[in-house]
C-alpha positions as CSV (number, residue, x, y, z in Angstrom):
1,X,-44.4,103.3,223.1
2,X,-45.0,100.3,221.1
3,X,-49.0,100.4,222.5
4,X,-49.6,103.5,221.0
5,X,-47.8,102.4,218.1
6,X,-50.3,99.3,217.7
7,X,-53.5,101.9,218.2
8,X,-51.9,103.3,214.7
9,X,-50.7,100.3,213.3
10,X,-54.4,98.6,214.4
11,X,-56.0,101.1,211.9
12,X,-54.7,100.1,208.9
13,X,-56.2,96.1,209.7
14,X,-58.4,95.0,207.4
15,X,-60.7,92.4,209.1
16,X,-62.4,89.7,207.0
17,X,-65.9,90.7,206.0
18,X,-66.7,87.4,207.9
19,X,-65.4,88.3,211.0
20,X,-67.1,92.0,211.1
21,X,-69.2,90.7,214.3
22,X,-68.6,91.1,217.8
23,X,-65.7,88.2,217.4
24,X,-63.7,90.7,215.4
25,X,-62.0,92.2,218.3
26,X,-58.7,91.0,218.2
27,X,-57.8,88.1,220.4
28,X,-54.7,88.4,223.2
29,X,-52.8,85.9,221.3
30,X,-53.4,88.2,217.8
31,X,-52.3,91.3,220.0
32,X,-49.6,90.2,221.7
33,X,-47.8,88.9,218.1
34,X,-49.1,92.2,216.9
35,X,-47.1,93.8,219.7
36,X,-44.0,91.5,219.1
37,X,-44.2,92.6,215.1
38,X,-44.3,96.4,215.7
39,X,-40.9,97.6,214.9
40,X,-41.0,95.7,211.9
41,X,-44.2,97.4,211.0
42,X,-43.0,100.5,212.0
43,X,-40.5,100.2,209.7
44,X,-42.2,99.2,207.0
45,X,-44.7,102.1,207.5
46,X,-41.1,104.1,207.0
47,X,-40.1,103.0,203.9
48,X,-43.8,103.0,202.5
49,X,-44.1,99.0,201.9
50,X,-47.9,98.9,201.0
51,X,-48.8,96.4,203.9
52,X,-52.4,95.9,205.0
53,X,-53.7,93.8,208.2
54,X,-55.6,90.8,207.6
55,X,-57.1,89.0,210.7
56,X,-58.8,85.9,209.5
57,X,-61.8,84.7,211.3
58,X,-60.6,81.1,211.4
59,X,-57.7,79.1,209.9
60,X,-58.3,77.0,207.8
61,X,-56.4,73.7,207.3
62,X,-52.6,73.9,207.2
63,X,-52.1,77.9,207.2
64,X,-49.4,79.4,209.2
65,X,-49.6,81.5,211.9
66,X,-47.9,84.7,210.1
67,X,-48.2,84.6,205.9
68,X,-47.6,87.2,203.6
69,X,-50.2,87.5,200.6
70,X,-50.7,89.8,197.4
71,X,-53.8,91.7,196.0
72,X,-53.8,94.3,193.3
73,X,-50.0,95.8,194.0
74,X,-50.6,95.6,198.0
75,X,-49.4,93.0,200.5
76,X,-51.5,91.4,203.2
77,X,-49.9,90.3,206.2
78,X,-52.6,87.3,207.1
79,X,-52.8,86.5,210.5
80,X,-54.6,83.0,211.1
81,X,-54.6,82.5,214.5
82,X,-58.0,81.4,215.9
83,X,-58.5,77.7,215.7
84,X,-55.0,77.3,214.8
85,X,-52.9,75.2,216.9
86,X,-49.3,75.7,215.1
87,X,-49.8,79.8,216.3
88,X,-49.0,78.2,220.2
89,X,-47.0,75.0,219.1
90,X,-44.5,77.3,216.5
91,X,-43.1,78.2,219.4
92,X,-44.1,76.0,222.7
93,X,-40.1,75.0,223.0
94,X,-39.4,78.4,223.4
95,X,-38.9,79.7,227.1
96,X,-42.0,82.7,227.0
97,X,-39.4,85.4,227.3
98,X,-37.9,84.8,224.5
99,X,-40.4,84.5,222.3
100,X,-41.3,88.1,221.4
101,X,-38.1,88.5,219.5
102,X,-38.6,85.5,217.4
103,X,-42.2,86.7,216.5
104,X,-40.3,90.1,215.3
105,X,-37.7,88.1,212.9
106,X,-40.7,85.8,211.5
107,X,-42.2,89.7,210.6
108,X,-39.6,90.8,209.3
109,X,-39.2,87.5,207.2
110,X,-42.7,88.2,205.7
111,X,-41.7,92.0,204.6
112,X,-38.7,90.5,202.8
113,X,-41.4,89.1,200.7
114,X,-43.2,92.1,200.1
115,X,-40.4,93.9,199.7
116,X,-39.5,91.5,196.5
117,X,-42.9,92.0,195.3
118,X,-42.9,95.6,195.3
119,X,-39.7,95.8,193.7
120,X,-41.6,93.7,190.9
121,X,-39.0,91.1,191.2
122,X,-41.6,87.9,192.4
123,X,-40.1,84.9,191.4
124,X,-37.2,86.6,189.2
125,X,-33.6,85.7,189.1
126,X,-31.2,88.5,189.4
127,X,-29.8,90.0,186.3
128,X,-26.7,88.1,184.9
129,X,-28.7,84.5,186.5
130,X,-30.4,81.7,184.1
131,X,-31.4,78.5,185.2
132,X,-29.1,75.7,184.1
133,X,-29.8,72.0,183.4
134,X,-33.1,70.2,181.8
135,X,-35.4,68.5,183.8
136,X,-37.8,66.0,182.1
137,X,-40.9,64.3,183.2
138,X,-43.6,62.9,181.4
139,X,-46.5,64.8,182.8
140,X,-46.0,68.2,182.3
141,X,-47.8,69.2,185.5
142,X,-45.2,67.9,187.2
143,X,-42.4,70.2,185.8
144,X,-44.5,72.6,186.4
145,X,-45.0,71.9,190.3
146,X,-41.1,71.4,190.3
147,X,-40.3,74.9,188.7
148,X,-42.7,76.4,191.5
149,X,-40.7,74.6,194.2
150,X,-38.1,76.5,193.5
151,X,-39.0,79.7,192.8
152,X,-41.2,79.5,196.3
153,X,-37.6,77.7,197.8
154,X,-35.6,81.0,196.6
155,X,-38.4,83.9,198.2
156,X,-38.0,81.4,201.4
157,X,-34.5,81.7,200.8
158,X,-34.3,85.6,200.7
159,X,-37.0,86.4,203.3
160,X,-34.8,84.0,206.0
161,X,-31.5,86.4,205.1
162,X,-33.9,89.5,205.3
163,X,-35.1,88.3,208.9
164,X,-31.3,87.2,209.7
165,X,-30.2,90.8,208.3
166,X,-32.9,92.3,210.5
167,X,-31.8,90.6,213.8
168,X,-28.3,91.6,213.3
169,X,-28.8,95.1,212.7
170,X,-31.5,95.6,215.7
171,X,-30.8,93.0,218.2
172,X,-27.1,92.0,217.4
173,X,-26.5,90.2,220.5
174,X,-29.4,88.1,220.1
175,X,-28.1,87.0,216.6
176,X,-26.8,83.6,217.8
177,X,-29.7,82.5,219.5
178,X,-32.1,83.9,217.0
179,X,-30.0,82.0,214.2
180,X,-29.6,79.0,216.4
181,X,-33.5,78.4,216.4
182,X,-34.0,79.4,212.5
183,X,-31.7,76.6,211.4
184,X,-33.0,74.1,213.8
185,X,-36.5,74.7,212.4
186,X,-34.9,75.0,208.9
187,X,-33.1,71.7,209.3
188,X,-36.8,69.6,210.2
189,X,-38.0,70.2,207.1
190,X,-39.7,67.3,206.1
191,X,-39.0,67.1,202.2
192,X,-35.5,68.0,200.7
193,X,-35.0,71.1,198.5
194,X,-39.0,71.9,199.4
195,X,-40.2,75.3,199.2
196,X,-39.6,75.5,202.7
197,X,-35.7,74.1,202.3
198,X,-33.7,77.1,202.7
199,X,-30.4,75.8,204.3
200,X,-28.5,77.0,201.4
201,X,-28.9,80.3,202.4
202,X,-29.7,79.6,206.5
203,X,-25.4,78.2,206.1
204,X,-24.2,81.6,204.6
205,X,-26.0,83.6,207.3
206,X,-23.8,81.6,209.8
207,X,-21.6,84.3,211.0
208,X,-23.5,88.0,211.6
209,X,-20.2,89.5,209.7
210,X,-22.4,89.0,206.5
211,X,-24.5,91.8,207.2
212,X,-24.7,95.3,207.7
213,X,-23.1,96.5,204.8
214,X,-25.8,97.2,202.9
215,X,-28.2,100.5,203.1
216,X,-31.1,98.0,204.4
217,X,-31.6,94.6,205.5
218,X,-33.4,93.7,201.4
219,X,-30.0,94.8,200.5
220,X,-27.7,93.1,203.2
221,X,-30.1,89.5,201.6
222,X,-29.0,90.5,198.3
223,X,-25.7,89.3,198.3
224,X,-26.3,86.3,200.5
225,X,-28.9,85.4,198.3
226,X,-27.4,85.3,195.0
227,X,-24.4,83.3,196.6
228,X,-26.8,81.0,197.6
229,X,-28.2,80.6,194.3
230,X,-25.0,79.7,192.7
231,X,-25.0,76.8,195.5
232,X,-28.6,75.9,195.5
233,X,-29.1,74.5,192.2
């Protein structure tokens, strides 16, 4: 089922002007996370997200594997795989069998973030939240870069409690294991309350019982993630 559901999915990909050449053809490591990221897709086709398919014809210096982007009201789900050591080593502690199902929870992490941005919410507190406190610095450019932080910490924050929603609601007795690795990689990040710092909400997730009350995994998130923003700041 899920190859045919590929063939379908595989015509909505936009490839890279750049990699229109006989190198276009999708590689077996793009295919088989392709493959892995189906249901969510599926899903997403369901509930009319405006994904497109991006296959980039090389990475370029730093990008992730899996990344969800923006253009003119549409998201791009970028795949950046060829040349890209971090698309084998994301995952080269994980036994092979088990890495299909994380694949599908870092997909369904990136439609939390499209999700957001269709609902025209990017970067927005929910109503009733303000950000407290005043931070000062000199150089304005770095308030600037601090604000960004976290506003790009919060999406992270969501999109982990979307892909934690997701895993609980499809694969339920997977959840410990799939949250098990999420908060081990959560827990390495390198700089404190970094975009990429999202233990706040990682914590809450903890126990399963925090989902599956909502109509949908964004709204399952919701309610983690505004909890979490009470704790973050």
């Amino acid at each position: 089922m899920f190859k045919q559901l590929l063939t379908v999915l595989l015509a909505g990909i936009t490839l890279i002007p750049a990699a229109a050449t006989a190198g276009a053809a999708l590689t077996e490591l793009e295919t088989r996370w392709l493959n892995a990221a189906a249901p969510v897709l599926a899903y997403s086709q369901r509930i009319n997200l405006p994904i497109d398919i991006t296959v980039q014809p090389k990475a370029r210096p730093g990008d992730v594997p899996l990344a969800m982007g923006f253009v003119d009201g549409r998201c791009k789900l970028v795949l950046s795989m060829r040349g890209n050591p971090d698309a084998e080593n994301i995952l080269k502690t994980v036994p092979e069998a088990e890495r299909a199902l994380l694949i599908e929870t870092m997909a369904a992490h990136e439609i939390g973030h499209c999700w957001r941005y269709v609902q025209g919410v990017w970067h927005a507190l929910p109503a009733g939240f303000v950000e407290t406190g005043d931070e000062q610095a000199q150089d304005g450019a770095l308030l600037a870069e601090s604000k960004a932080m976290r506003e790009m910490r919060r999406e992270e924050g969501f999109a982990d409690l979307v892909a934690l929603s997701w895993v609980q609601r499809q694969h339920p007795a997977e959840y410990g294991r799939v949250y098990a690795w999420l908060s081990t990689l959560r827990d390495a990040v390198p700089v404190e309350r970094s975009g990429h710092d999202t233990r706040t909400w990682v914590r809450l997730a903890k126990n399963a019982d925090g989902f599956g009350r909502g109509a949908t995994p964004f709204d399952d998130a919701v309610t983690l993630w505004q909890a979490g923003l009470l704790n973050d700041e």
